[in-house]
LUMPALO-109243 format. One line per 3 residues: number of its first residue (from 1); their letters; for each residue x, y, z of C-alpha. Coordinates in steps of 0.2 Angstrom, whole numbers, plus 5000, padded with zeros to 4 digits. Last residue first. Layout:
BEGIN
NUM) A) X:Y:Z; ...
# end
This chain:
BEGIN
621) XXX) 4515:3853:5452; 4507:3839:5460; 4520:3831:5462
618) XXX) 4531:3844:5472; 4513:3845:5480; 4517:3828:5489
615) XXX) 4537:3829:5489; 4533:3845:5500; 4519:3836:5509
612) XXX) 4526:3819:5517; 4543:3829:5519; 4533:3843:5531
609) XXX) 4522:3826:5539; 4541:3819:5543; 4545:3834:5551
606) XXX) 4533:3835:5564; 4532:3816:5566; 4550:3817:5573
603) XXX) 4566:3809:5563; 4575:3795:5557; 4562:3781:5562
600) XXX) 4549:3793:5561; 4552:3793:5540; 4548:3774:5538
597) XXX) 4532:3778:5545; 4527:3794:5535; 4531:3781:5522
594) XXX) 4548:3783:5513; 4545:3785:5491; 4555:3805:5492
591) XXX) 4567:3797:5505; 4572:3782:5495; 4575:3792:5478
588) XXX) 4586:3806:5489; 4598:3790:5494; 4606:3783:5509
585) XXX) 4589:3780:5519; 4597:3781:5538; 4614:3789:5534
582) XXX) 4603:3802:5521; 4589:3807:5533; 4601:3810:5547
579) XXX) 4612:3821:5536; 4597:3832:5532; 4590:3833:5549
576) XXX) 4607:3840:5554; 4609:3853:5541; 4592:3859:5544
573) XXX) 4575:3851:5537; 4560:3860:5545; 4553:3868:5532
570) XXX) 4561:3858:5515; 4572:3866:5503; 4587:3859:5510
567) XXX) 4580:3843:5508; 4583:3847:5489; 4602:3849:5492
564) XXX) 4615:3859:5493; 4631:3855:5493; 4646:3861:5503
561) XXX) 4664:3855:5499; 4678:3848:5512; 4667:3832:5517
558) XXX) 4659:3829:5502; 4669:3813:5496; 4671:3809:5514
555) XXX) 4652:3810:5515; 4649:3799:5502; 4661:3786:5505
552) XXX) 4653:3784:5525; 4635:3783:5518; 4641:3769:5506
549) XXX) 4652:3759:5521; 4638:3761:5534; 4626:3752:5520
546) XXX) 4639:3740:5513; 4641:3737:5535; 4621:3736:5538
543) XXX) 4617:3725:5523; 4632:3713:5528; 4628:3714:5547
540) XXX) 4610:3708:5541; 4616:3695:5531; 4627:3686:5544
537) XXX) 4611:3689:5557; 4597:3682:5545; 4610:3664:5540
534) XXX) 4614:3661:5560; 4594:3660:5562; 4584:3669:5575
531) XXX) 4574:3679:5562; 4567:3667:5551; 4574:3672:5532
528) XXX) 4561:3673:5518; 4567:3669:5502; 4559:3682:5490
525) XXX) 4556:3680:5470; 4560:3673:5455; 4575:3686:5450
522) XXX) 4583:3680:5469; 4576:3691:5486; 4585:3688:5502
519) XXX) 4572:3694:5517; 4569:3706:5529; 4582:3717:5534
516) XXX) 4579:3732:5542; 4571:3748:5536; 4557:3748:5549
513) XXX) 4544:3745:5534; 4556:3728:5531; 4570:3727:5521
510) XXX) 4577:3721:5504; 4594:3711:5501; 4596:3706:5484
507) XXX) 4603:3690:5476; 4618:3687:5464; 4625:3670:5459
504) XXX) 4643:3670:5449; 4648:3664:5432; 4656:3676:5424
501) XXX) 4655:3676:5405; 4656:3698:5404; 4639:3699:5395
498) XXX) 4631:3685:5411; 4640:3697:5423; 4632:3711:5418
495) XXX) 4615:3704:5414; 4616:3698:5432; 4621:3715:5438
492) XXX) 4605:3723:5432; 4594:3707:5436; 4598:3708:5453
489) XXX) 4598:3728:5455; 4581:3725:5447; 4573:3712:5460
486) XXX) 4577:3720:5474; 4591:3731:5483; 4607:3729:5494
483) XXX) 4616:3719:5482; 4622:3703:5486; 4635:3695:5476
480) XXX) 4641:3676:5481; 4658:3666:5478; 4667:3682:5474
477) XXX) 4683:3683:5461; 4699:3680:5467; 4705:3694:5463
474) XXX) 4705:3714:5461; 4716:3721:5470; 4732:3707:5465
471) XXX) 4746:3709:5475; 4746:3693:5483; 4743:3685:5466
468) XXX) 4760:3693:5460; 4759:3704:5444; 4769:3705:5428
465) XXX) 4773:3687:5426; 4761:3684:5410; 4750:3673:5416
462) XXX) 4748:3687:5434; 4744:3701:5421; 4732:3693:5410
459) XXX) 4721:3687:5429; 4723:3706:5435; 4713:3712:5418
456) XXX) 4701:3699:5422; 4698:3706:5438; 4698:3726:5434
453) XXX) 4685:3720:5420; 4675:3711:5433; 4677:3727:5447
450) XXX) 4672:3738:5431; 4658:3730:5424; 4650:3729:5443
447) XXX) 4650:3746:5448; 4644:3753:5431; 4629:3739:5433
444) XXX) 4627:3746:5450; 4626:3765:5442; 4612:3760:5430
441) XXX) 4601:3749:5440; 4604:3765:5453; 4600:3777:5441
438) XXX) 4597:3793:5451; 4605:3806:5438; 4620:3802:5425
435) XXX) 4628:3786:5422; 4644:3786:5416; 4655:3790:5429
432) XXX) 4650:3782:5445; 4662:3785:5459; 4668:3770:5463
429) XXX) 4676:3759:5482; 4683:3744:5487; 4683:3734:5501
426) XXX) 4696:3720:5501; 4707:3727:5517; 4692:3728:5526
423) XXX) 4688:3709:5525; 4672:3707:5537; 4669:3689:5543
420) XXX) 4657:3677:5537; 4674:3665:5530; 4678:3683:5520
417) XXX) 4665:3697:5519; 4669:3709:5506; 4661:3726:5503
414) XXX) 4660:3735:5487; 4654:3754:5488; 4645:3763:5474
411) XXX) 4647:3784:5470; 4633:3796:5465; 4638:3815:5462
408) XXX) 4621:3818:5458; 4604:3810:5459; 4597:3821:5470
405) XXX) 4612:3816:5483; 4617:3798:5481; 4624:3782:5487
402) XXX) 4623:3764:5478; 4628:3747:5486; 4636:3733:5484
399) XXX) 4640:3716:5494; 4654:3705:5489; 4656:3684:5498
396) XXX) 4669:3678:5498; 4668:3658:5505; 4653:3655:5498
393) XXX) 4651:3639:5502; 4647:3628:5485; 4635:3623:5473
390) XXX) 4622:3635:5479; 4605:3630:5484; 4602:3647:5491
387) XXX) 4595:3642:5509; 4608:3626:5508; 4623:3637:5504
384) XXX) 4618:3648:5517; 4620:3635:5531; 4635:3630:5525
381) XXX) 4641:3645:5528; 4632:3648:5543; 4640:3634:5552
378) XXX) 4653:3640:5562; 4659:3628:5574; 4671:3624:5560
375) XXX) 4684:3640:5562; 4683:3636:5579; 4691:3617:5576
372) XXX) 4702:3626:5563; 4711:3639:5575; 4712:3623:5586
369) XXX) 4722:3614:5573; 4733:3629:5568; 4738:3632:5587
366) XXX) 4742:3614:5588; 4753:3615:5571; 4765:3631:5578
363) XXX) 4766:3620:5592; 4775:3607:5583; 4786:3619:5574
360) XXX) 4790:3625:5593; 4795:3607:5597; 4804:3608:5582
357) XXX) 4815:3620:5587; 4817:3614:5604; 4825:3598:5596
354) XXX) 4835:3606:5583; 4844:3612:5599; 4846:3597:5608
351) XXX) 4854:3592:5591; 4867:3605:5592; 4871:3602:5609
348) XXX) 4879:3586:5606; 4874:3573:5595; 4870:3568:5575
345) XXX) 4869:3585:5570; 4866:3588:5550; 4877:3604:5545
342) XXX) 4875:3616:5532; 4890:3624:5528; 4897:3643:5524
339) XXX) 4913:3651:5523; 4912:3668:5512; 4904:3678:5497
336) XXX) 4887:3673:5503; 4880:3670:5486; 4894:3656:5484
333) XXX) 4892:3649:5498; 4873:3649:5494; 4876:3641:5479
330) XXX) 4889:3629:5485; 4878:3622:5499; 4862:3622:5488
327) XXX) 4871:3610:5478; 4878:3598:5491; 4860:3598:5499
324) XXX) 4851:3594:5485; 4836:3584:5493; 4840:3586:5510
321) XXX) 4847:3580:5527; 4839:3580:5543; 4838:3593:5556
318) XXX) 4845:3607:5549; 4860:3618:5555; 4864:3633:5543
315) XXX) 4881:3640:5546; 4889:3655:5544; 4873:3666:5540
312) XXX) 4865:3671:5523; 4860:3689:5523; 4846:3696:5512
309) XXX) 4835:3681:5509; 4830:3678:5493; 4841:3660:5489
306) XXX) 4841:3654:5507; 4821:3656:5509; 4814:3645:5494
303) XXX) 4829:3633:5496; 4827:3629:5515; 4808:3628:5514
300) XXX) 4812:3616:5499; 4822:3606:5507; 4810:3605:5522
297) XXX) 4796:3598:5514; 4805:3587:5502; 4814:3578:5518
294) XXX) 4796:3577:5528; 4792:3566:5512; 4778:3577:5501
291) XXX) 4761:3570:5500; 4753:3583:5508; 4764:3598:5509
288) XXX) 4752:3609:5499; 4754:3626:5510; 4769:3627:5521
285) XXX) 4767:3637:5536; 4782:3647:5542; 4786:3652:5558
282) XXX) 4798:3663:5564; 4813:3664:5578; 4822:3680:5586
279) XXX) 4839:3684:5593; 4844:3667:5599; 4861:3670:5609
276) XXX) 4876:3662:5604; 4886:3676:5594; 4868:3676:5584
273) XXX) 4858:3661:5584; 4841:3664:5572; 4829:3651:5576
270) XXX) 4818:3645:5561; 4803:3636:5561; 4793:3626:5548
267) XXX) 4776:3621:5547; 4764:3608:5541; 4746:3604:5542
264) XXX) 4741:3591:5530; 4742:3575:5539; 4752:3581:5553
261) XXX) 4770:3589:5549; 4785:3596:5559; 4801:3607:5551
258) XXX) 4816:3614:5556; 4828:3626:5555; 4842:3632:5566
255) XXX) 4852:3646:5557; 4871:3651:5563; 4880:3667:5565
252) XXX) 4894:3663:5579; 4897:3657:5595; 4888:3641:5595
249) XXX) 4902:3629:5601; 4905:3644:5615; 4890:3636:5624
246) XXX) 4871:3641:5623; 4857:3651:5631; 4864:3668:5633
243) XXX) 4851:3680:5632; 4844:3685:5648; 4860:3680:5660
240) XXX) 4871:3692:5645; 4858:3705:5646; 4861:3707:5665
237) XXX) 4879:3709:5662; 4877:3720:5648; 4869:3730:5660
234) XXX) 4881:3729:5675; 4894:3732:5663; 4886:3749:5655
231) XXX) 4882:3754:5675; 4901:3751:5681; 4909:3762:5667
228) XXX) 4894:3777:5670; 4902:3774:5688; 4919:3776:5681
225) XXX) 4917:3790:5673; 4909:3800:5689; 4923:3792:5700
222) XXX) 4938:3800:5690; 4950:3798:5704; 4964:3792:5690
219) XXX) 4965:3774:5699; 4945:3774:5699; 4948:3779:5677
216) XXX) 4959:3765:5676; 4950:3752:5686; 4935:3758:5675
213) XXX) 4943:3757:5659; 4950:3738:5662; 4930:3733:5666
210) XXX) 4927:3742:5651; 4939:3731:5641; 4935:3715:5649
207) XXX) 4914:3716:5646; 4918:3722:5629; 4929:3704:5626
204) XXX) 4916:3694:5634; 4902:3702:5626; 4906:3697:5607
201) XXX) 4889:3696:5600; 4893:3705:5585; 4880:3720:5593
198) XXX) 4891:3723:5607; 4906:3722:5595; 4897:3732:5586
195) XXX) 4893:3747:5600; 4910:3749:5607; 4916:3750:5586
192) XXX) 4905:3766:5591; 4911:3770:5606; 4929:3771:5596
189) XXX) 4924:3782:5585; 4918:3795:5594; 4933:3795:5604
186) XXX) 4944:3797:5590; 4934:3812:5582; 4938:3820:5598
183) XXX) 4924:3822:5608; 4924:3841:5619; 4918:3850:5605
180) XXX) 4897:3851:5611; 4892:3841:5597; 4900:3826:5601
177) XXX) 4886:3825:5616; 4889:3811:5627; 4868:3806:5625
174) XXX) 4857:3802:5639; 4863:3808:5654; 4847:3821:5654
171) XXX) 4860:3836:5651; 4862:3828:5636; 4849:3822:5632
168) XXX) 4840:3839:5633; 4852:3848:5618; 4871:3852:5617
165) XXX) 4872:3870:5615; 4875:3881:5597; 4888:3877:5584
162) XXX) 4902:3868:5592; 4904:3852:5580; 4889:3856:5568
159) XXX) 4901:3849:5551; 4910:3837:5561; 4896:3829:5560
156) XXX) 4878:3833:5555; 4867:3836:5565; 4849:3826:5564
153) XXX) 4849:3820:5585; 4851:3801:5591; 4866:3805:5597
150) XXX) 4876:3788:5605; 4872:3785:5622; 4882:3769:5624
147) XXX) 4875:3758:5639; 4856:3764:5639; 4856:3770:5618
144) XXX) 4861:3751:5615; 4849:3746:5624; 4838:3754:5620
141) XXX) 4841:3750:5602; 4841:3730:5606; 4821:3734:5611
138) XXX) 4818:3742:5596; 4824:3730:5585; 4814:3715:5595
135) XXX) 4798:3727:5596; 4802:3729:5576; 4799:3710:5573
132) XXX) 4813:3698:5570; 4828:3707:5571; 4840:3699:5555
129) XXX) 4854:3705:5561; 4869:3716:5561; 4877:3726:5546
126) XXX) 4892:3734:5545; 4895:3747:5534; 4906:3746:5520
123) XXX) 4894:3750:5505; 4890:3733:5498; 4872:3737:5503
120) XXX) 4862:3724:5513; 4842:3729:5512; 4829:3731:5527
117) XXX) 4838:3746:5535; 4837:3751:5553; 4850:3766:5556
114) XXX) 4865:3765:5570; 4879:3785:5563; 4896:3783:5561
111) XXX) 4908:3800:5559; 4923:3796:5551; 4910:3784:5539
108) XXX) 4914:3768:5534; 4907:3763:5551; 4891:3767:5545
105) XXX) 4883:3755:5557; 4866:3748:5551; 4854:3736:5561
102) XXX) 4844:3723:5551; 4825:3724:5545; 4817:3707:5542
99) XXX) 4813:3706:5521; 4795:3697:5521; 4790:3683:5512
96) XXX) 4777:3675:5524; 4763:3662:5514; 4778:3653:5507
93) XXX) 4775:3643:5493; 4777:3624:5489; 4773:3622:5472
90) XXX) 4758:3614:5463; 4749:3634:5463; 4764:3641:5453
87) XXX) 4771:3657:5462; 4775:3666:5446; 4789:3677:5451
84) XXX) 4796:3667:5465; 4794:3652:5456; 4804:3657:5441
81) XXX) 4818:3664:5453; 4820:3648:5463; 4821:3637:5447
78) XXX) 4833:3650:5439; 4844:3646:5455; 4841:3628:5454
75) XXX) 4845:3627:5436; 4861:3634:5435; 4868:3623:5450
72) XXX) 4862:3608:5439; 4876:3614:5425; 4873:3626:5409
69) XXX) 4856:3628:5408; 4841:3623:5395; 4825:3630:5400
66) XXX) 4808:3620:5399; 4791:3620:5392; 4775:3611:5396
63) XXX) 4758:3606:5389; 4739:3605:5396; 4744:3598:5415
60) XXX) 4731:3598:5425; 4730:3580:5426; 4750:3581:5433
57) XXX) 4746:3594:5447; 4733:3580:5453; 4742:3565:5450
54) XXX) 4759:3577:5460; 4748:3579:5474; 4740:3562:5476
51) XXX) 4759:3554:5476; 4763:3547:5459; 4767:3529:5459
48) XXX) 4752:3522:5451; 4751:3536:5439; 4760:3526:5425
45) XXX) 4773:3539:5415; 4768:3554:5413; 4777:3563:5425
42) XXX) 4793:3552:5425; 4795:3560:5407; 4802:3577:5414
39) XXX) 4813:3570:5424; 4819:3559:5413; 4822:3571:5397
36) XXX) 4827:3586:5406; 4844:3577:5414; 4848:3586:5430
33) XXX) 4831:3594:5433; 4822:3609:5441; 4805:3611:5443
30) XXX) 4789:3624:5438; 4772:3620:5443; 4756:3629:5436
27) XXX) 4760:3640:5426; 4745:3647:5418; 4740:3645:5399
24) XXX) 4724:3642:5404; 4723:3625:5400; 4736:3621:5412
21) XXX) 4756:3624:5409; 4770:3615:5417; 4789:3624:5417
18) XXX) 4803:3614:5417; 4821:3619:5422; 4838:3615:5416
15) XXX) 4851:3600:5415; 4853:3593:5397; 4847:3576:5392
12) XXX) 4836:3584:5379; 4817:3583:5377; 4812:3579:5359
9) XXX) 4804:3562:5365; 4792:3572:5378; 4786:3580:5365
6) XXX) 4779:3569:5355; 4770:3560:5371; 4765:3577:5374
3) XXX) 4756:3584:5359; 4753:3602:5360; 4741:3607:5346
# end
């Protein structure tokens, strides 16, 4: 058995990183120190210090293990990998962790060509960015494609110089064609180290040089050339009074971040300056900030980004200083391979700047606020933990369901509601495999097993490092099941879940005569639901949309194979009928017990009295 208080005495004075563990074996929070022993130890000391966060994190705790390094700088880039692979729960974590996608020149090549890659190569092309969003990207190509007409075409060069006619854009004005043979190899590269210094920012300089070809070209009578001169440096000229917000002092690749707070709401913001101009800005949320002194908040923002992003800029400029600034410096000038410095402006334009980023950090938190006052004018949840006399909101809440043709080819559908909205992205769906003919006890508890196992096996895979929460299928588990039948598909997954040790309530869902929904039914029997309330309507879209879903698996399972089935055989029941009866009952089972009743509500009297009697003598025989 771990014994902490032991254990903390055999901690070395070493630097290195510290890993906390809860009871099941999860990692929980992981940390860098300078000297193991005190950092490690000032956890368990008296909690009277302790921030709320770090008590909580710290009664968790089960045991812990660390990783000796050999210097502090060590230990904050094994800290920053270890909690990108395990994303401890007591750690700050980025809900956004996307790579922005950058511009590529392959200038290393005789013939360059612009592509959008999301990965930096050591392969000597130049890379310009990060574009935040692909309208941003996308927008900057047109451009580029308005003043410099590069080919945007799949030849080859030189290799289909003067092979065949140059194409539309050509003749359109929109490329200046290097495949028809009359663009030395010269030429071609010179638009194109036109086109980075455009994209380095460095518009003065372009602006000069085709201003100085145009004279040229006016001087030489060449008017057509040097009105395609005069519309590039009109355009540029129009970007420039778009885009350029600040002074020369800004004029090269810097970052602007800061970060605004208010009780536990917290965001950060970046603005990414490029040559002067912000080129895009994002918005990060930071989950688990309370507590934490704006000064933690940020530093470890910064640190979390900086040591995964793809490209670290010249300068980052932060509103306030950090915990491990001077080490984070030298790892990331280091990672960058060149002159870098993070800066804390006390005046000039700088701070005016840190200013506006941080006004839109602060409006990044108003929005969040009124997302969360609408989010609480909803009160069915609450509303439905009361009518279940559940311990909590069911925040996820899974509905399934079982679709079938004369008991073959059966296949189940799970449909997830997060918050009482529909979660799409979450549904999932079987094909029963061991459960033959219309056994739909049989085929949910088959559904069931397998989502819980899929789950569990998830869980083993996140503590051991091999997969990320966020990527995770099959997890969290749901707060509520429903299953659109009675009392037996309640026991059947009940017994499922009660053999696999999961805890989680189940009801059913049954409907009236008219095949809508009625009532929630538990193993002791029927909670009736009055039909104006908030709790009848969520329940009713779920038994519609796990019913919708169900039908919709079936028929795309079946929709490039014929079948036949034993409504087929029935006088009066074509292809159409037969469809109809199965998207409004769902199953064969469910159509042979329908009233003649039930059956008008998916087709005419007629046909429902030749169903009545064909299932009736098919009894009788």
């Amino acid at each position: 058995m771990f014994n902490i208080k032991e254990e903390l005495k055999n901690l070395p004075d070493d630097p290195g990183v510290y890993l906390m563990h809860d009871s099941n074996d999860i990692i929980i929070y992981i940390g860098k120190a300078k000297n193991l022993k005190k950092r490690v130890s000032q956890y368990f000391r008296s909690s009277g210090n302790h921030t709320p966060k770090v008590a909580a994190m710290v009664s968790h705790v089960s045991y812990f293990e660390y990783i000796i390094t050999d210097s502090e700088l060590e230990a904050l880039v094994l800290e920053c990998n270890l909690i990108k692979k395990h994303r401890p729960k007591y750690n700050i974590l980025l809900k956004d962790d996307k790579h922005y996608p950058f511009l590529k020149v392959s200038m290393q090549e005789d013939y360059p060509r612009i592509s959008i890659v999301r990965k930096i190569r050591n392969d000597g092309a130049r890379y310009f960015g990060p574009y935040i969003g692909v309208n941003t990207i996308n927008n900057t190509l047109e451009i580029i494609q308005k003043i410099f007409k590069p080919p945007t075409c799949r030849k080859k060069f030189p290799e289909d110089i003067g092979k065949g006619r140059p194409c539309l854009n050509y003749h359109i004005k929109n490329c200046f064609a290097p495949c028809s043979g009359q663009v030395t190899g010269e030429e071609y590269r010179r638009v194109f180290e036109e086109i980075c210094r455009f994209l380095d920012g460095n518009h003065k300089e372009l602006h000069e040089t085709l201003n100085r070809q145009m004279k040229e070209a006016s001087e030489r009578l060449e008017f057509e050339k040097a009105a395609l001169l005069r519309d590039k440096i009109r355009a540029i000229e129009r970007l420039d009074e778009r885009q350029k917000i600040f002074k020369a002092e800004l004029d090269c690749d810097r970052d602007v971040v800061a970060a605004a707070r208010e009780d536990e709401i917290a965001f950060a913001e970046i603005f990414f300056v490029r040559g002067g101009r912000v080129v895009g800005r994002e918005a990060y949320e930071i989950n688990d900030s309370e507590g934490m002194t704006d000064e933690e908040i940020l530093g470890d923002f910064v640190k979390q980004f900086y040591t995964s992003a793809e490209q670290i800029p010249e300068e980052i400029i932060l509103e306030r200083e950090i915990p491990d600034m001077e080490l984070l410096q030298a790892y990331l000038r280091e990672k960058r391979g060149a002159r870098f410095r993070i800066t804390v402006p006390a005046r000039g334009e700088k701070v005016q700047l840190i200013s506006l980023v941080r006004k839109n950090a602060q409006i990044e938190i108003e929005n969040k606020k009124i997302r969360k006052i609408r989010e609480s004018k909803n009160h069915v949840l609450e509303e439905l933990k009361k009518t279940l006399s559940l311990e909590r909101e069911p925040q996820r809440i899974e509905c399934y369901d079982i679709s079938n043709i004369s008991g073959a080819d059966s296949v189940g559908v799970m449909v997830v509601f997060e918050n009482g909205k529909k979660a799409n992205k979450a549904y999932r769906n079987f094909r029963i495999k061991t459960v033959e003919g219309a056994d739909d006890y049989a085929s949910t508890s088959e559904v069931i097993y397998r989502r819980i196992r899929r789950a569990y096996e998830e869980k083993e895979k996140i503590k051991n490092g091999e997969l990320l929460l966020s990527d995770a299928k099959f997890l969290p588990l749901p707060d509520l099941i429903f299953a659109d039948g009675g009392k037996g598909h309640v026991r059947a997954i009940s017994e499922t879940l009660e053999s696999m040790e999961a805890e989680i309530p189940v009801f059913g869902l049954v409907k009236d005569a008219r095949h809508r929904t009625r009532a929630i039914v538990s193993q002791e029997g029927e909670i009736e639901l009055p039909a104006v309330s908030a709790v009848f309507n969520l329940v009713t879209r779920i038994q519609d949309e796990v019913h919708r879903a169900a039908i919709s698996y079936f028929r795309k399972l079946h929709s490039q194979k014929s079948f036949h089935s034993e409504l087929d055989d029935i006088p009066g029941v074509g292809k159409a009928r037969r469809n109809a009866l199965l998207e409004h009952f769902g199953s064969l089972e469910k159509i042979r017990s329908a009233t003649l009743e039930e059956l008008c509500g998916a087709v005419d009297k007629r046909t429902a009295a030749s169903i009545i009697s064909y299932f009736k003598e098919g009894t009788q025989n």
